[in-house]
C-alpha positions in Angstrom: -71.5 -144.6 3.8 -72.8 -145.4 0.2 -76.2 -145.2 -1.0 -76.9 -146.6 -4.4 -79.6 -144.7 -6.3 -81.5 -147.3 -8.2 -84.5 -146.8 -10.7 -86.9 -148.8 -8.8 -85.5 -148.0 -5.3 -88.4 -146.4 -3.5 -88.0 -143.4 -1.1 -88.4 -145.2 2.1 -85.6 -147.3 0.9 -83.3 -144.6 0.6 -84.5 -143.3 3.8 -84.4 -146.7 5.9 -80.2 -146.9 4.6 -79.8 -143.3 5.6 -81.4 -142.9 8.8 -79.2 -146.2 9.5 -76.0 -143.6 9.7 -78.2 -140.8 10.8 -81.4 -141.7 13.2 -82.3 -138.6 13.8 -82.4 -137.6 10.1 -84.5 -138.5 7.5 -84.3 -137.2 3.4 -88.0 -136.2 2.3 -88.2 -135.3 -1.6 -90.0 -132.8 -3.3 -91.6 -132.0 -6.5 -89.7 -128.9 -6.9 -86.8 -127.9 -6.3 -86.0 -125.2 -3.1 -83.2 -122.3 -2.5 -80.5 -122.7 0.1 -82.0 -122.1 3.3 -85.7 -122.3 1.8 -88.4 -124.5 3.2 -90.7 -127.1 0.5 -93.9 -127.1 0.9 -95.7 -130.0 2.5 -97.8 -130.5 -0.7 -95.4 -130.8 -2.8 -93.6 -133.7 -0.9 -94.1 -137.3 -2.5 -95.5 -140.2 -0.7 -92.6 -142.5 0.4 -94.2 -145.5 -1.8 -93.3 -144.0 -4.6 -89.7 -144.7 -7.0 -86.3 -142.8 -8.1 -87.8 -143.3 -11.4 -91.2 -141.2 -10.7 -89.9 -138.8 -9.3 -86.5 -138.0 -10.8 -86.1 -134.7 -13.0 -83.3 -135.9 -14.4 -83.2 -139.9 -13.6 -79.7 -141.7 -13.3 -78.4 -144.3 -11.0 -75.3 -144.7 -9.5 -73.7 -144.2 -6.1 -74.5 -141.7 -3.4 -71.5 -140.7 -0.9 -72.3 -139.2 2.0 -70.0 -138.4 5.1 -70.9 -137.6 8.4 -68.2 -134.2 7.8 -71.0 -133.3 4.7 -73.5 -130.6 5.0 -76.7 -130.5 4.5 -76.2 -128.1 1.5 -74.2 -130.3 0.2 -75.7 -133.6 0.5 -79.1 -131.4 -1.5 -77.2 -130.1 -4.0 -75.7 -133.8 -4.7 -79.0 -135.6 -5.1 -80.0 -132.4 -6.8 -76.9 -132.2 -9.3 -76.2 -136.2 -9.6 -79.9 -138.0 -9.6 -82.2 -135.3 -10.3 -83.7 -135.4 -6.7 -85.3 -132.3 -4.9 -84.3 -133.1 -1.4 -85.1 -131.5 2.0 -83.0 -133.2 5.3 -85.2 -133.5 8.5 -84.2 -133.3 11.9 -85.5 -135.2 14.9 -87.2 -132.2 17.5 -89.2 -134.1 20.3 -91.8 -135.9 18.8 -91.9 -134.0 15.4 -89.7 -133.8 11.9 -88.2 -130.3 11.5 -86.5 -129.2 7.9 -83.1 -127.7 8.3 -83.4 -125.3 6.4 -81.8 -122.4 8.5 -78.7 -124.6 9.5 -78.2 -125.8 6.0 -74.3 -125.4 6.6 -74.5 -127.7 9.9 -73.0 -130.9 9.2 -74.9 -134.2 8.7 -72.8 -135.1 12.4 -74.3 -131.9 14.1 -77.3 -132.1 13.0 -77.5 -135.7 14.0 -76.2 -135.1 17.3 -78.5 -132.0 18.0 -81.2 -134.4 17.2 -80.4 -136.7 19.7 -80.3 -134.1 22.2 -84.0 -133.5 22.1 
């Protein structure tokens, strides 16, 4: 699936066509950026109102590839690398949002599927 990373593309945007692939994922971003297997903080995460543009260290558009074979490592480093974008992937536990931060390595597939499992 593509993505396109737009200036004034908000973050529930990018999250509504992502969690179209992946409904038991979401992509929350950050004000700073986080170490592989590293958990943001809660205060540091930006409201989903708010655009690429605002939040973007390093802003650039263009077009986000992500496969269902891609970890989440990978996918963060991406939006890191390519847009600028301090990204945390959430999984689907019960009724709540986990970060992935200790299966970083899963796929995007696993950790979809384990969320549909709960």
């Amino acid at each position: 699936m593509e993505i396109k990373i737009e200036f004034n593309k908000t973050i529930k945007e990018i999250q509504d066509e992502f969690r179209k692939e992946f409904p038991f994922l979401t992509i929350e971003f950050f004000k700073k950026p986080h170490h592989e297997h590293e958990a943001s903080a809660a205060k540091d995460m930006y409201p989903h109102t708010m655009k690429v543009k605002e939040i973007s260290s390093n802003p650039s558009e263009g077009v986000l590839e992500v496969r269902k074979d891609m970890t989440v490592k990978e996918l963060e480093e991406t939006l890191e690398k390519k847009f600028g974008l301090h990204a945390q992937i959430f999984r689907k536990q019960r009724l709540d949002w986990i970060e992935t931060t200790s299966t970083d390595d899963w796929t995007l597939e696993k950790q979809n599927q384990t969320g549909a499992e709960y």
